[in-house]
C-alpha positions as CSV (number, residue, x, y, z in Angstrom):
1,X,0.0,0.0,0.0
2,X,1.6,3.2,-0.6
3,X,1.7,6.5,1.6
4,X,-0.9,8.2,0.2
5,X,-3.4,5.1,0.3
6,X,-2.4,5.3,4.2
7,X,-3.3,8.6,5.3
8,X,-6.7,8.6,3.5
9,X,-8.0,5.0,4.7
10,X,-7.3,6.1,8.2
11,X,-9.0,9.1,8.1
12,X,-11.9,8.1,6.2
13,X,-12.0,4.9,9.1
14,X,-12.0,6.9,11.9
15,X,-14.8,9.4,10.3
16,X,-17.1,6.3,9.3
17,X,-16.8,6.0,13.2
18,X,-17.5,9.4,14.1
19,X,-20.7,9.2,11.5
20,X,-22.0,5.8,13.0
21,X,-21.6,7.3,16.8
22,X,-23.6,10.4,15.2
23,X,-26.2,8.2,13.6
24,X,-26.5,5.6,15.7
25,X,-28.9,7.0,18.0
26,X,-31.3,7.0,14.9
27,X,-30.8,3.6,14.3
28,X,-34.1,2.5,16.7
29,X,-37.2,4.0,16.7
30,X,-38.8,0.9,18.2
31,X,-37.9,1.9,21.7
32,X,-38.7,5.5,21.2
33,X,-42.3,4.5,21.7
34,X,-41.5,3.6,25.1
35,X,-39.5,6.4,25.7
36,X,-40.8,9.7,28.0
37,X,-40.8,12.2,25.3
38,X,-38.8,15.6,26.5
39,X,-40.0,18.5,27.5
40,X,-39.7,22.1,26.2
41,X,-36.8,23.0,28.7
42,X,-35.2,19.4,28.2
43,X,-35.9,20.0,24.5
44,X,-33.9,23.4,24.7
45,X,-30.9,21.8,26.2
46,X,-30.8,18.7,23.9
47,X,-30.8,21.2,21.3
48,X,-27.4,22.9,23.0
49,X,-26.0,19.4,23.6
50,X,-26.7,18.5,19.3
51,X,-25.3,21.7,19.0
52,X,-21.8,21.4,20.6
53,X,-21.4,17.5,19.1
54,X,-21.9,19.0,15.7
55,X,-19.2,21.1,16.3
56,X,-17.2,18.5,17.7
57,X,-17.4,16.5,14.5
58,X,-17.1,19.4,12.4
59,X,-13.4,20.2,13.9
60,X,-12.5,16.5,14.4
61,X,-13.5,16.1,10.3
62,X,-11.2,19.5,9.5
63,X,-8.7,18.2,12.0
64,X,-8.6,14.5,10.1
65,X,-7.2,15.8,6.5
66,X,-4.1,16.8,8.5
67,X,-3.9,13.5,10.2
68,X,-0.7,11.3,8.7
69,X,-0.6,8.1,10.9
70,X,-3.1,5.8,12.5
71,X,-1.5,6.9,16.0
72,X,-2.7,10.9,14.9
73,X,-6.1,9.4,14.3
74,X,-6.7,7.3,17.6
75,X,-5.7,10.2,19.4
76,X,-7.7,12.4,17.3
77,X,-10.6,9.5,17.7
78,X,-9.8,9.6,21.7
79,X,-10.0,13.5,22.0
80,X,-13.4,14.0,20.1
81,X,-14.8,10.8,22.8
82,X,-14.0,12.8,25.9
83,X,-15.0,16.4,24.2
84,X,-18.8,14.6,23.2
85,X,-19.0,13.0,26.3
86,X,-17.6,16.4,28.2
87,X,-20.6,18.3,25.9
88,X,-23.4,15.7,27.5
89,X,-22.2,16.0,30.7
90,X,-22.3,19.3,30.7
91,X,-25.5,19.5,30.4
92,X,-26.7,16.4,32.4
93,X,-27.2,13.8,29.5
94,X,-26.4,9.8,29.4
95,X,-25.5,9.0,26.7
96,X,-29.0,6.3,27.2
97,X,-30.7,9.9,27.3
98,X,-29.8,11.4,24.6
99,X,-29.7,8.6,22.3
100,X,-33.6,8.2,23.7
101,X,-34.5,11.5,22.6
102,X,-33.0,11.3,19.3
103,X,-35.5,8.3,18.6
104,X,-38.5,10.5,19.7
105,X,-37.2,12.9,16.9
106,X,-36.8,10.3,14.1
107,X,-40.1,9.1,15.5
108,X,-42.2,12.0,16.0
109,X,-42.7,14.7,13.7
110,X,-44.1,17.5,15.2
111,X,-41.4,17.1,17.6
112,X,-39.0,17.2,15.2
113,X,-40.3,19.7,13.4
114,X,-40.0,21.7,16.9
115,X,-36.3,20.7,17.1
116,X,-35.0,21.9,14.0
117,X,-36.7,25.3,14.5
118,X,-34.7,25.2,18.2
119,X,-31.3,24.1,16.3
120,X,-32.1,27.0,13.6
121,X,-32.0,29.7,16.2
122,X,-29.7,27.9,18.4
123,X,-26.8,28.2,15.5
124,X,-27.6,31.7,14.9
125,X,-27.3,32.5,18.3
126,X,-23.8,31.0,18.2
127,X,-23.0,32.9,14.8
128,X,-25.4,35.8,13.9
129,X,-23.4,36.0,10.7
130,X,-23.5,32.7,9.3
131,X,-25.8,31.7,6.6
132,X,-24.4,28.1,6.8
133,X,-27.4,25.2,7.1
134,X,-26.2,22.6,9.4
């Protein structure tokens, strides 16, 4: 395998993981059913919580195209784990929690419909400015 087949299957390894820990929690919408759905205040914070793994991902994916060893990319992989899991502690989640919630949503229109309208304001609170649709 040559160099440059080596630094972009690691990169693109490691991302497939950070997708599948970002989709995951839409994987089951079986046990959202039994799920308590969240309130508006619990709503507003999951919304914060999305917020700050989104940007997580978004600076471990710009971080990865630099990344030129599969050491670089475990570390990488380690760093975004505790900065996720930092961003639901934070703000009180499990990891159970949030991945229940994120079944309501796929699950539950209205209630989805009611998230992305919190996410919408949410980013442009964070950055007035931007015109970007996450």
């Amino acid at each position: 395998m040559s160099t440059r087949e080596t630094l972009f299957r690691f990169p693109t390894r490691i991302l497939g993981l950070l997708a599948l820990l970002l989709i995951l929690p839409f994987a089951s919408s079986a046990s959202a059913q039994e799920a308590t759905p969240p309130d508006s205040q619990e709503l507003e914070v999951f919304v914060e919580t999305y917020v700050d793994i989104q940007e997580v991902r978004e600076d471990v994916e710009r971080q990865m195209a630099l990344v030129t060893s599969e050491e670089e990319a475990a570390a990488l992989q380690a760093q975004a784990n505790e900065r996720m899991g930092a961003a639901l502690e934070e703000n009180d989640f499990t990891i159970e929690r949030y991945t229940e919630i994120t079944n309501i949503l796929n699950a539950d229109e209205e209630l989805r419909l009611e998230f992305q309208q919190k996410y919408q304001e949410a980013l442009e609170e964070r950055d007035p400015g931007s015109t970007l649709d996450r």
